[in-house]
C-alpha positions as CSV (number, residue, x, y, z in Angstrom):
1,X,142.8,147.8,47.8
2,X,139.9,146.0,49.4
3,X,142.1,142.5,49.3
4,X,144.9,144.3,51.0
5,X,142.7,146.0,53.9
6,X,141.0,142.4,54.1
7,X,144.6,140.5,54.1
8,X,145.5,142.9,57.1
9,X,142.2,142.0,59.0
10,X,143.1,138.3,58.5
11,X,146.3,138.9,59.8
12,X,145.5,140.5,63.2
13,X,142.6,138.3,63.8
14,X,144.6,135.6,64.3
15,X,147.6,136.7,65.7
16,X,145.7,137.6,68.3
17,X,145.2,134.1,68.7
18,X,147.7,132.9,68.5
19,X,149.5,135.3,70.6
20,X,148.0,133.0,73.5
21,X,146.2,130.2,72.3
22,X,148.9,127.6,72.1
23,X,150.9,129.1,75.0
24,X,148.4,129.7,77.5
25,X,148.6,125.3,78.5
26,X,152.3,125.8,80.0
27,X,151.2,129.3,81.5
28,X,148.2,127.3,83.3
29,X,150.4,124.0,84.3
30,X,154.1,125.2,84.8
31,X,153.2,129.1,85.9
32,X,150.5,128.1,87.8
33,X,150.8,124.3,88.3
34,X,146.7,123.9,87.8
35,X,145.7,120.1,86.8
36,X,144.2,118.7,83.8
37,X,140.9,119.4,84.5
38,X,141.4,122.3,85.8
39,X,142.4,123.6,82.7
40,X,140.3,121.7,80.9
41,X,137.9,123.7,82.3
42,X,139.4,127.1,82.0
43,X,140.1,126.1,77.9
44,X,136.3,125.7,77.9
45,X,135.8,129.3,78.3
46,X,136.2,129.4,74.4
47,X,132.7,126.7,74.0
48,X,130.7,128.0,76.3
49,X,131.5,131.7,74.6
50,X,131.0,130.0,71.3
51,X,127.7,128.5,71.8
52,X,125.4,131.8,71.5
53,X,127.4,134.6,70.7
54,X,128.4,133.6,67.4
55,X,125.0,133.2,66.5
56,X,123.4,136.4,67.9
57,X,126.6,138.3,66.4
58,X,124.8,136.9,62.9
59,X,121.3,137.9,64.0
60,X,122.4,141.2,64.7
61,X,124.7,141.9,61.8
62,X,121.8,140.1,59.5
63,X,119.2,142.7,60.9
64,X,120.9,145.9,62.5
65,X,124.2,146.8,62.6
66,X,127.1,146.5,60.2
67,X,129.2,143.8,60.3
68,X,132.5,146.0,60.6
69,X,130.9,148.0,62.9
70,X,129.6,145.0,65.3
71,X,133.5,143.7,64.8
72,X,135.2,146.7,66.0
73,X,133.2,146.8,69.0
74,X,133.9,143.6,70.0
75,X,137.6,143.8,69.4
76,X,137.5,146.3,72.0
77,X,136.1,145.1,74.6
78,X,138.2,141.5,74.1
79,X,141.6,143.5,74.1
80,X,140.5,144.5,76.9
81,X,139.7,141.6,78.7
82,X,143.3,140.4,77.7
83,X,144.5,142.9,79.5
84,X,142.8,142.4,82.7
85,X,143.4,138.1,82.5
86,X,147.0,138.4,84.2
87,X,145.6,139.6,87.5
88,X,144.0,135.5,87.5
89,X,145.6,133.7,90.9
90,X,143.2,130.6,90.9
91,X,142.0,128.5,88.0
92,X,138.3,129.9,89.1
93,X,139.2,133.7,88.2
94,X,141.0,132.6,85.2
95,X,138.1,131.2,84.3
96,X,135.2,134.1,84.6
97,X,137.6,136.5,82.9
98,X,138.8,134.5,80.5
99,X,135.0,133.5,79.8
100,X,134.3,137.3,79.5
101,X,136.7,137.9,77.5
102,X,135.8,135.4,74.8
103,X,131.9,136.2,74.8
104,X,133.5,139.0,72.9
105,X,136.6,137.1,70.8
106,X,134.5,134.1,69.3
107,X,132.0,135.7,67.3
108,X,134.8,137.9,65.8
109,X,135.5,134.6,63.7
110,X,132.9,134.3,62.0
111,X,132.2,138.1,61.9
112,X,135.2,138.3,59.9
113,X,134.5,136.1,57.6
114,X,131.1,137.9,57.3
115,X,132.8,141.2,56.3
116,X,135.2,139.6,53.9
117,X,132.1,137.6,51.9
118,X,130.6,141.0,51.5
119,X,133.1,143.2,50.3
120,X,135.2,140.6,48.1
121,X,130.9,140.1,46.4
122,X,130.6,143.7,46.2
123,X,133.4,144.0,44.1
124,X,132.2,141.2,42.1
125,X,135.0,138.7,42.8
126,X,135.4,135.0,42.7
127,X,135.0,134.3,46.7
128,X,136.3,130.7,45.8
129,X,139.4,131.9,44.7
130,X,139.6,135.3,46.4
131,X,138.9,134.4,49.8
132,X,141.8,131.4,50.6
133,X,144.7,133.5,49.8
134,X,143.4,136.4,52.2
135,X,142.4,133.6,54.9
136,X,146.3,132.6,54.7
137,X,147.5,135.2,56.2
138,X,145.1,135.0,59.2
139,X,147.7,131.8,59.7
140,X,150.4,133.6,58.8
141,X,149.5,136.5,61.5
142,X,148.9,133.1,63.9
143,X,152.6,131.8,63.4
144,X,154.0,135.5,63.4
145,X,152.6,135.5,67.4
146,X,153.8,132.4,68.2
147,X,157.0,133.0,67.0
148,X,157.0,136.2,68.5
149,X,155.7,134.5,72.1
150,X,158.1,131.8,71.8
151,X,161.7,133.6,71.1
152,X,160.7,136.5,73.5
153,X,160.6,133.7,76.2
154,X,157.1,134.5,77.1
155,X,155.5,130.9,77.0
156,X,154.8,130.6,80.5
157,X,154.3,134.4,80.8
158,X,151.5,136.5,81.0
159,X,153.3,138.8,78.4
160,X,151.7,136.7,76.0
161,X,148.5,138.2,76.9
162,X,149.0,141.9,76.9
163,X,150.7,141.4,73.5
164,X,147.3,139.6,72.3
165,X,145.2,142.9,74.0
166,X,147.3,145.5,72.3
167,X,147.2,143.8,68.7
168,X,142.7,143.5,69.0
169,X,142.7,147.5,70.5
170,X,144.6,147.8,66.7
171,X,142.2,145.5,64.7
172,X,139.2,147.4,66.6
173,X,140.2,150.6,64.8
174,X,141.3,149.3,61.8
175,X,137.9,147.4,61.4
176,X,136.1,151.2,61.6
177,X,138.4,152.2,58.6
178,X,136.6,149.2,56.6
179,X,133.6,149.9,53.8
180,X,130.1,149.9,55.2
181,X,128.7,145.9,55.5
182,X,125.1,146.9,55.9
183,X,122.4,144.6,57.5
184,X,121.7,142.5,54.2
185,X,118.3,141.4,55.6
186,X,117.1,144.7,57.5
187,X,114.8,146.0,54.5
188,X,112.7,142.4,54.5
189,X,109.7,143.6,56.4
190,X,108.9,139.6,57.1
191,X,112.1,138.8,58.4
192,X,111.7,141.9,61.1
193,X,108.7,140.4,62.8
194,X,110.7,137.1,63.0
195,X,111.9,136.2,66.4
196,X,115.3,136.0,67.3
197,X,116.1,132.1,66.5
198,X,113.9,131.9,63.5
199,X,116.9,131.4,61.6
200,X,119.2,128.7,63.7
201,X,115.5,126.9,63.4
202,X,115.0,127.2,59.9
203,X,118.9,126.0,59.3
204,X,118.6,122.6,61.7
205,X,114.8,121.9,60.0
206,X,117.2,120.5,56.8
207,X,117.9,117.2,57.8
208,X,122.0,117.6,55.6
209,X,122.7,121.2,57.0
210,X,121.9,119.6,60.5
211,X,123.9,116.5,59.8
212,X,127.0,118.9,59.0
213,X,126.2,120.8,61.8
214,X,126.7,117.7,64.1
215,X,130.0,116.2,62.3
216,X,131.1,120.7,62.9
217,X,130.7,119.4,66.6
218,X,132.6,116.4,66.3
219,X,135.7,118.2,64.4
220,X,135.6,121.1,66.4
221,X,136.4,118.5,69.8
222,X,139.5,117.0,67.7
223,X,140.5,120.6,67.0
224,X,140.4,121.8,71.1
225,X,142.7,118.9,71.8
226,X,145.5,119.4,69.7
227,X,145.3,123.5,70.6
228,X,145.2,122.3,74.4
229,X,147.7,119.7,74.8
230,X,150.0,119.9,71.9
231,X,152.7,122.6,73.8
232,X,152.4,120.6,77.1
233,X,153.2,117.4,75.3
234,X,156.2,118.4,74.4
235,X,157.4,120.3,77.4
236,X,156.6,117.1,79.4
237,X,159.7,116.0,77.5
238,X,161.9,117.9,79.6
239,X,161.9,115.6,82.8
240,X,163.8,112.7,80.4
241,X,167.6,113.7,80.5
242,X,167.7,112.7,77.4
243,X,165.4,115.3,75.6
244,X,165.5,118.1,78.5
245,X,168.5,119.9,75.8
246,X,166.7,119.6,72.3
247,X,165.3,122.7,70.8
248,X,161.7,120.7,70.5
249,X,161.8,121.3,74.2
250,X,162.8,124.7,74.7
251,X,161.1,126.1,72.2
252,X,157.5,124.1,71.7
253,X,155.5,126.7,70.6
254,X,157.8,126.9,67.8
255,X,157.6,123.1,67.3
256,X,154.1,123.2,67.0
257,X,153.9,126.6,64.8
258,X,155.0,123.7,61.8
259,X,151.0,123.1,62.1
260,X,150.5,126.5,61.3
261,X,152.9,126.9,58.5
262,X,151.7,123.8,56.9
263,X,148.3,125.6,57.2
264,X,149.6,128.4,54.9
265,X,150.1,125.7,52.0
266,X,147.5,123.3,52.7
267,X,144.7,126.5,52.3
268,X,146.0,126.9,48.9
269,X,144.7,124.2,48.0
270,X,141.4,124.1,49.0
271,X,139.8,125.5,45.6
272,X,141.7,122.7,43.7
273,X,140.0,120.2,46.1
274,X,136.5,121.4,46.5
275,X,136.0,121.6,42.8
276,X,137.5,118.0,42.2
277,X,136.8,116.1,45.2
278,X,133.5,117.6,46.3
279,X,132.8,118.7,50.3
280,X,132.1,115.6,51.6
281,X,135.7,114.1,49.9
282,X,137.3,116.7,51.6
283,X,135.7,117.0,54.9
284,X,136.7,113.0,55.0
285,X,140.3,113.9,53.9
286,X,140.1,116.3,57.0
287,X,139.3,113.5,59.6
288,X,141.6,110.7,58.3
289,X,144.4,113.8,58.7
290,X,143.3,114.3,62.3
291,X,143.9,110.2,62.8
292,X,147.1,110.8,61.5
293,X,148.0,113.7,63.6
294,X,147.0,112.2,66.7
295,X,148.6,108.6,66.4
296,X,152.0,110.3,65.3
297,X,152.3,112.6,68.2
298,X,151.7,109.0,69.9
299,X,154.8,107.7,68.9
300,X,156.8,110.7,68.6
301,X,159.6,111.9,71.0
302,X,161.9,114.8,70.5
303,X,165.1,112.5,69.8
304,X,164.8,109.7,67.0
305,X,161.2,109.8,67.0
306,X,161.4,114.2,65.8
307,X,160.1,112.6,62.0
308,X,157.0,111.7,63.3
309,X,156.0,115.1,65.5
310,X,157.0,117.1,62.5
311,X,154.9,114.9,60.2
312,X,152.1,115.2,62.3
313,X,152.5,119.0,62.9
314,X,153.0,119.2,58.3
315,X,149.3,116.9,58.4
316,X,147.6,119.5,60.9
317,X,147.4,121.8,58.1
318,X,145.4,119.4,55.6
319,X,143.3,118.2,59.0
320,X,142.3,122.4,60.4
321,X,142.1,124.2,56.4
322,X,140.0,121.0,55.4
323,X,137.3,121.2,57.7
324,X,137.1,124.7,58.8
325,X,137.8,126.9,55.4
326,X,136.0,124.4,53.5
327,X,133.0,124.6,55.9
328,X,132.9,128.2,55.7
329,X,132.9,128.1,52.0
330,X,130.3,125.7,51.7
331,X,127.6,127.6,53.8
332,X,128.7,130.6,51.5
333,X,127.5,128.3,48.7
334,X,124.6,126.0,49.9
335,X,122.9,128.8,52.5
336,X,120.6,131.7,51.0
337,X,121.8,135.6,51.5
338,X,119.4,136.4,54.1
339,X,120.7,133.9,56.6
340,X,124.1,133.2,56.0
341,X,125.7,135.5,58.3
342,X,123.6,133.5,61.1
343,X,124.4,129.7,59.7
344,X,128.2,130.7,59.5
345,X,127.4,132.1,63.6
346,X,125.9,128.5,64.2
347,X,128.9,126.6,62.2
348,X,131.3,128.5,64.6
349,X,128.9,127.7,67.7
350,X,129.3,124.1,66.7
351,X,133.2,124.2,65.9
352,X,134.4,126.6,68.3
353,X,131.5,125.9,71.2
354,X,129.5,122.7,71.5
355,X,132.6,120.8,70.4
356,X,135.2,122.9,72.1
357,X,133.0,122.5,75.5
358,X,132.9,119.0,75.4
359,X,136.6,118.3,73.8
360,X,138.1,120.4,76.6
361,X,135.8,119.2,79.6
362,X,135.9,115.5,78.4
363,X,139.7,115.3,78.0
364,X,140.1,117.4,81.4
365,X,138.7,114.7,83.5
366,X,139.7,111.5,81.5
367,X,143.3,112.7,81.6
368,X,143.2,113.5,85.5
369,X,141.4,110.1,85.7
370,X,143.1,107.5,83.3
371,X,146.2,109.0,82.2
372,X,148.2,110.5,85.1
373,X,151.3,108.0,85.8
374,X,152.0,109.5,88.8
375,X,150.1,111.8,91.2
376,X,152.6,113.6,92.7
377,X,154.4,114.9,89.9
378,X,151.3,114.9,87.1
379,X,153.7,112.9,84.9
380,X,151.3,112.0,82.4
381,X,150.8,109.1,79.9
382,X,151.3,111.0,76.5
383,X,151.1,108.3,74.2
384,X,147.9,106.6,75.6
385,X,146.2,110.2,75.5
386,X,147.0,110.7,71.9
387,X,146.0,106.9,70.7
388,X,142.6,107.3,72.3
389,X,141.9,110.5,70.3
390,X,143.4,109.2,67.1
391,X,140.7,106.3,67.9
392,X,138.0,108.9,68.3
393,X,138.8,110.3,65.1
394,X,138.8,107.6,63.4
395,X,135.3,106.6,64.6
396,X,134.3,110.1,63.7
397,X,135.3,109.2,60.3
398,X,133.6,106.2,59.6
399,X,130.4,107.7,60.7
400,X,130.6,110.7,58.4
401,X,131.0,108.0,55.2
402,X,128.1,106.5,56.6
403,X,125.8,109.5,57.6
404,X,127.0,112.5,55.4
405,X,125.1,113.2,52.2
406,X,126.4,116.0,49.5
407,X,123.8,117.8,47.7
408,X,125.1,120.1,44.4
409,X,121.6,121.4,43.6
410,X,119.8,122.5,46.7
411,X,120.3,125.3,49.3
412,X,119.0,125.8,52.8
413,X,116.7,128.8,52.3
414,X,114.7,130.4,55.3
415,X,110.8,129.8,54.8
C-alpha cells in the first residue's frame, strides 16, 4: 500500500510540472512576444527559488515539522500561485509571481523524495531498488501533462497553468492522507542549539561532497537549457515553408515528451548501473549524454534531419535519470541520517538554483546578443546555440574525469 500511495505522489508532483514547464517558452515568446532575455529571466524564477528554500525545507523537516506535513503546505500555496500567474501582462509581473510561486514548488522536490526515503526505510525496503520504479511515474505523470497541454491546444495558453494549480491543490491533500514522517533529528538535544546552516557548513567542509556539489551546479545549467529552449526550437521551424505542416511543428511539446518517455526506461536502469559502474561512471555517462543531446538538436530539422531530434530527445533520458536520480541516491547512501534531508535541500539548491540561475540568465543574454539572425523578427541561430552548449558540456565533462573522486567507504557525517 505504501508504494502505491508513494507512486501516486510521484505522479502528481511532476505533472504538475510538466503541465507548464516545457510549454510555458512559446506562452512567453509567441503569446506574449517577450525576448530571450527576457525570458531568460522570468525561467530564473525556478534558481533563485531554488537557492534557499530547498535547504531551509530540510532544516525544518530535519528539526520540526513532518515532512508530509511541510509538503502539503507548500502544495498549497504553489497551486495557488498557478492560479494567479495568468493575470501576468509584462515579463516583470510574470516574473514576481512566478518567483512566488516557486519559493513554494522547488523544495517540494526534494521534500518528496524526503518522504519517500522514510517510509520505503520504515517498511524495511531496499530504497535502491524500491525507489526508481516509484520515481518513474513522477515522469510518467510529466508526459501525461504534456500530452494533455499539447492535444488540448493549450501550448501558448495560460490553460496550461490553471491545470498545473488544480493538480498541486489535489497533491496538497493527498500528501495529509500520508503516514507521519517525523523530524528524524528533533530528539538530538546538540543538534537543537545548532544554528540554522550548521548543516549546509558541515556538508561543504568535505572537500568530495563539495566537489559534487559544484559539478550539481554545472548539470543543473545543461538541464535549464534543454527545459527552456527545446519547445521554441522547434516551433521556430514553422517560418520555413517546408516544415511549417509536419507534426514536429504543431505539436512540439509532444516532440519533446520522447525525452520524458525515454526517461521512464532509462530510470530503470539506474540500479543496474550504480552497482556496476559506480557514481562517478555514471554521473560521466550523464554528461557525455547531454553532449549528445545538444549537438544533435544542432543538426536536426523536422524534415530529413527528424532521426537526429528524436535521438537526441531517446538520449535525454540517460543525460536527466543519470545525474539527478543517481545524485539523490547517492546522498541517501554517502550522507548520515541526521542531515540528509538538508544535503538532498542543498543538492536541489545546486541543480534546480545556482545552476538553473546562471543557465537561464547566461543563455538569456548570449542568445539576445550573439545568436539573433535578425532583429526584427527574433529569427534566431538554432544550430549555433545548441553547438555552444554541447561544447560546454563537453568541457563540463572533462573536468569531472579530472576533479571528481568516488569514495565507497566514507560518509559525510555532521560533527
Amino acid at each position: 500500500m505504501i508504494k502505491l500511495k508513494l507512486t501516486g505522489l510521484s505522479f502528481l508532483q511532476f505533472f504538475i510540472w510538466g503541465s507548464w514547464l516545457i510549454t510555458i517558452g512559446s506562452y512567453c515568446f509567441v503569446n506574449k512576444q517577450w525576448q530571450p532575455d527576457e525570458f531568460g529571466i522570468i525561467f530564473s524564477t525556478m534558481g533563485f527559488a531554488a537557492l534557499f528554500m530547498p535547504a531551509i525545507a530540510g532544516i525544518l523537516t530535519d528539526r520540526y515539522v513532518p515532512a508530509q506535513v511541510l509538503y502539503g503546505i507548500f502544495h498549497i500555496i504553489g497551486g495557488i500561485g498557478l492560479f494567479i500567474l495568468p493575470i501576468a501582462e509584462t515579463p516583470t509581473e510574470m516574473f514576481w509571481i512566478l518567483l512566488g510561486t516557486m519559493f513554494f514548488y522547488m523544495p517540494t522536490i526534494s521534500l518528496s523524495n524526503t518522504v519517500a526515503y522514510t517510509l520505503l526505510k520504515r517498511e524495511k525496503l531496499d530504497i535502491i531498488k524500491s525507489f526508481p520504479p516509484i520515481r518513474v511515474w513522477g515522469t510518467i505523470g510529466f508526459i501525461i501533462a504534456l500530452w494533455t497541454i499539447s492535444l488540448s491546444g493549450w501550448e501558448q495558453h495560460p490553460n496550461q497553468f490553471y491545470v498545473g494549480g488544480i493538480s498541486s491543490i489535489i497533491l496538497a491533500i493527498f500528501s495529509f492522507t500520508l503516514p507521519n514522517c517525523p523530524p528524524l533529528g528533533k530528539t538530538t538535544v546538540e543538534r537543537e542549539n545548532r544554528k540554522f546552516f550548521t548543516q549546509a557548513l558541515t556538508l561543504i567542509r568535505d572537500k568530495r561532497f563539495a566537489i559534487f556539489l559544484l559539478f550539481a551546479m554545472g548539470m543543473g545549467a545543461a538541464l535549464q537549457l534543454t527545459n527552456m529552449y527545446g519547445t521554441p526550437f522547434l516551433k521556430d521551424f514553422n517560418s520555413m515553408y517546408l516544415y511549417k505542416d509536419s507534426l514536429t511543428v504543431r505539436y512540439p511539446a509532444m516532440i519533446i515528451s520522447i525525452s520524458q518517455i525515454s526517461e521512464t526506461l532509462f530510470i530503470l536502469t539506474i540500479p543496474f548501473f550504480m552497482k556496476r559502474f559506480g557514481i562517478k561512471n555514471v554521473i560521466f555517462f550523464s554528461i557525455i549524454a547531454w553532449v549528445l543531446r545538444f549537438g544533435l538538436f544542432s543538426f536536426g530539422n523536422p524534415g530529413d534531419g527528424l532521426w537526429m531530434i528524436v535521438l537526441s530527445c531517446i538520449i535525454y533520458g540517460m543525460a536527466f535519470d543519470f545525474f539527478n536520480v543517481s545524485g539523490s541516491l547517492y546522498i541517501e547512501q554517502h550522507v548520515s541520517e541526521n542531515i540528509r534531508s538538508s544535503a538532498q535541500g542543498m543538492f536541489t539548491m545546486m541543480v534546480n538554483g545556482i545552476g538553473a540561475v546562471l543557465g537561464s540568465l547566461i543563455s538569456g543574454y548570449a542568445i539576445q546578443k550573439y545568436y539573433i539572425l535578425d532583429l526584427t523578427t527574433q529569427q534566431k541561430n538554432w544550430p549555433g546555440i545548441w553547438m555552444s552548449f554541447a561544447i560546454y558540456s563537453l568541457i563540463l565533462g572533462i573536468l569531472f574525469v579530472i576533479f571528481f573522486k568516488e569514495n565507497h567507504s566514507s560518509s559525510v557525517n555532521e560533527s
